[in-house]
Rosetta silent file (secondary structure, phi, psi, omega in degrees, C-alpha in Angstrom):
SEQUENCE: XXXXXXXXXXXXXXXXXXXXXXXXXXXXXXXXXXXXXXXXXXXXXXXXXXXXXXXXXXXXXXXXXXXXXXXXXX
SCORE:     score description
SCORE:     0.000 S_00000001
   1 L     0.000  141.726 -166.562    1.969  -11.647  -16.240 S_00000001
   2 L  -114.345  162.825 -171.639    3.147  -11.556  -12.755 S_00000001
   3 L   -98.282  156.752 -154.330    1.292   -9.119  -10.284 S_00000001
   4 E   -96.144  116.593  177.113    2.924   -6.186   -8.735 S_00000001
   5 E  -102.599  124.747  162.970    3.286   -6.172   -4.788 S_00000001
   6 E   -94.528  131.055 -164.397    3.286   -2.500   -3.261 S_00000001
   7 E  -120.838  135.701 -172.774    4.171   -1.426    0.121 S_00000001
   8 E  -142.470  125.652 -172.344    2.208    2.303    0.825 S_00000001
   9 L   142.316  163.966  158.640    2.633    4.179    3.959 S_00000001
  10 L   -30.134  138.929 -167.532    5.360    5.696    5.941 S_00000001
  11 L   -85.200   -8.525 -178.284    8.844    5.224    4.891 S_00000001
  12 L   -91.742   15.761  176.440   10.186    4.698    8.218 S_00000001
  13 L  -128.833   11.552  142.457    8.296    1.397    8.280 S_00000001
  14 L  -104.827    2.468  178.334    8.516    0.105    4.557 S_00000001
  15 H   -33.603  -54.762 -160.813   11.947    1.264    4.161 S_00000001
  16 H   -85.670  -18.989  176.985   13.681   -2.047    3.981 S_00000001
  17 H   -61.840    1.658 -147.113   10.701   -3.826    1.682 S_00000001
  18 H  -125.914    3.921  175.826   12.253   -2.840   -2.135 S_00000001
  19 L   -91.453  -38.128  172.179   14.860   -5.027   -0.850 S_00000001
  20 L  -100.853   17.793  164.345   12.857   -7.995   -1.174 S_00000001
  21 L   101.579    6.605 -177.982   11.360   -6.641   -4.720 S_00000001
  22 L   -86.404  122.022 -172.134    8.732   -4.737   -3.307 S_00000001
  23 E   -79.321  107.607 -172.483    7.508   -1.518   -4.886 S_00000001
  24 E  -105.884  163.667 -170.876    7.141    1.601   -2.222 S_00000001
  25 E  -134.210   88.029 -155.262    5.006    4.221   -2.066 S_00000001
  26 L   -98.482  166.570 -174.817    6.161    6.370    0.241 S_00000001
  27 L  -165.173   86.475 -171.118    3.018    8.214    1.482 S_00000001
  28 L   -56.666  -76.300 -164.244    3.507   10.605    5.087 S_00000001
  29 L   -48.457  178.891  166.676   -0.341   12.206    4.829 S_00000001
  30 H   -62.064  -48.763 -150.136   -3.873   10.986    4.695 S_00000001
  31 H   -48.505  -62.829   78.854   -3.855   12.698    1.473 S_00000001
  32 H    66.503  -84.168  172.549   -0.574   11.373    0.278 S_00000001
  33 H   -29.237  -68.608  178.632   -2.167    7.600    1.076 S_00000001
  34 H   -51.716  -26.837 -179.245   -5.362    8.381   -1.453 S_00000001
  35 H   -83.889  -34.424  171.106   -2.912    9.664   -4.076 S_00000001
  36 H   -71.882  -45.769 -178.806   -0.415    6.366   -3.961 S_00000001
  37 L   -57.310  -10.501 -167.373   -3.853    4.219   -3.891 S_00000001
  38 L   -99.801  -23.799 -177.031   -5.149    5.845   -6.910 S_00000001
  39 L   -83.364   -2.043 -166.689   -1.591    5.513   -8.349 S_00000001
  40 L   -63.244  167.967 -164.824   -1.092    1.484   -7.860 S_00000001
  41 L  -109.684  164.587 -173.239    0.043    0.428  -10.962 S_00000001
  42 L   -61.179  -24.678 -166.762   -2.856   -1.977  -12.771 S_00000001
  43 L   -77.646   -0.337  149.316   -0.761   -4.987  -12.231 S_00000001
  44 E   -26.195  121.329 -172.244   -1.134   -4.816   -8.369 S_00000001
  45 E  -122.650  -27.310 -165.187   -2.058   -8.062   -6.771 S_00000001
  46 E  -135.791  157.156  163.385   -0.969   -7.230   -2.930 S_00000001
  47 E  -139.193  141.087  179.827   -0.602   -3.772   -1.234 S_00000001
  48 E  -101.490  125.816  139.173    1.390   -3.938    2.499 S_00000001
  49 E  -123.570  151.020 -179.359    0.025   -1.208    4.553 S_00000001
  50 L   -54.107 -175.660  175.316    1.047    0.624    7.435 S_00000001
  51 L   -64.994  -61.402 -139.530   -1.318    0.795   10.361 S_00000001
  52 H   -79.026  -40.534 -177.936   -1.989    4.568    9.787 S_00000001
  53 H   -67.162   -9.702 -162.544   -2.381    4.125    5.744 S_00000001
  54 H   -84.773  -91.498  172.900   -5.151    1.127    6.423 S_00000001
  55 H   -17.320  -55.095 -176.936   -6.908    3.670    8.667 S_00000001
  56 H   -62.506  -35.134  178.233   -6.788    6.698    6.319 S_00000001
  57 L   -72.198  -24.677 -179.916   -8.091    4.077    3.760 S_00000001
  58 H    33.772 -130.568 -141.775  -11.254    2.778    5.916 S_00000001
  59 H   -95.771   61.739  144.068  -13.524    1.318    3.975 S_00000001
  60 H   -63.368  -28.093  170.511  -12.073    1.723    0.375 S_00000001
  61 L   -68.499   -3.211 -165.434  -10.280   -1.430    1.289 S_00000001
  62 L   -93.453  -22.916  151.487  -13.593   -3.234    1.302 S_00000001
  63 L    -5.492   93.830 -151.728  -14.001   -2.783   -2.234 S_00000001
  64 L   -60.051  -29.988 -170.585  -13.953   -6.631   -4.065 S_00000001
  65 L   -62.956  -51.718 -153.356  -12.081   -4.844   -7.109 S_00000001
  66 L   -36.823  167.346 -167.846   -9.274   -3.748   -4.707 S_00000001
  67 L  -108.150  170.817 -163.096   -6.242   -5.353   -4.828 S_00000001
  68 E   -90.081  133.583  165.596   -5.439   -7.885   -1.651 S_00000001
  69 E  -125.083 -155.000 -171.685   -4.165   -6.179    1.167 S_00000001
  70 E  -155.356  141.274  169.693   -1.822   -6.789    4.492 S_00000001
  71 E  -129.117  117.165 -146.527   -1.823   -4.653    6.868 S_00000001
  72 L   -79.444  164.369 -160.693    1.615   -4.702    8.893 S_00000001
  73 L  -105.372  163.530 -164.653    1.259   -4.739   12.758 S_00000001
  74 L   -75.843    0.000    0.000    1.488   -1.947   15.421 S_00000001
């Protein structure tokens, strides 16, 4: 089974990933962020996040079950 990469955060900075196979999430809010993270599909192996979605996530990302993430640069 191959794992699922997600990119979650504003769209005007993940626009161009679904181009390279990447699965967005567009996600403006905090809120928005918590609802695509809860939403990952189980096959998630990587999640790309914006700066602002990392930050809304704090420390949910620390979580070992979590899927691996990247967080793209300011």
């Amino acid at each position: 089974m191959s794992e699922t990469i997600v990119a979650l955060g504003e769209r005007a900075l993940l626009e161009g990933f679904p181009l390279a196979g990447v699965q967005l999430s567009v996600a403006e809010t905090d809120h928005a962020v918590h609802e695509g993270w809860a939403l990952l599909p189980k096959t998630t192996g990587i999640v790309i996040l914006t700066p602002r979605a990392a930050r809304a996530l704090g420390g949910i990302l620390d979580d070992p079950r979590s899927p691996m993430t990247v967080v793209l640069p300011l």
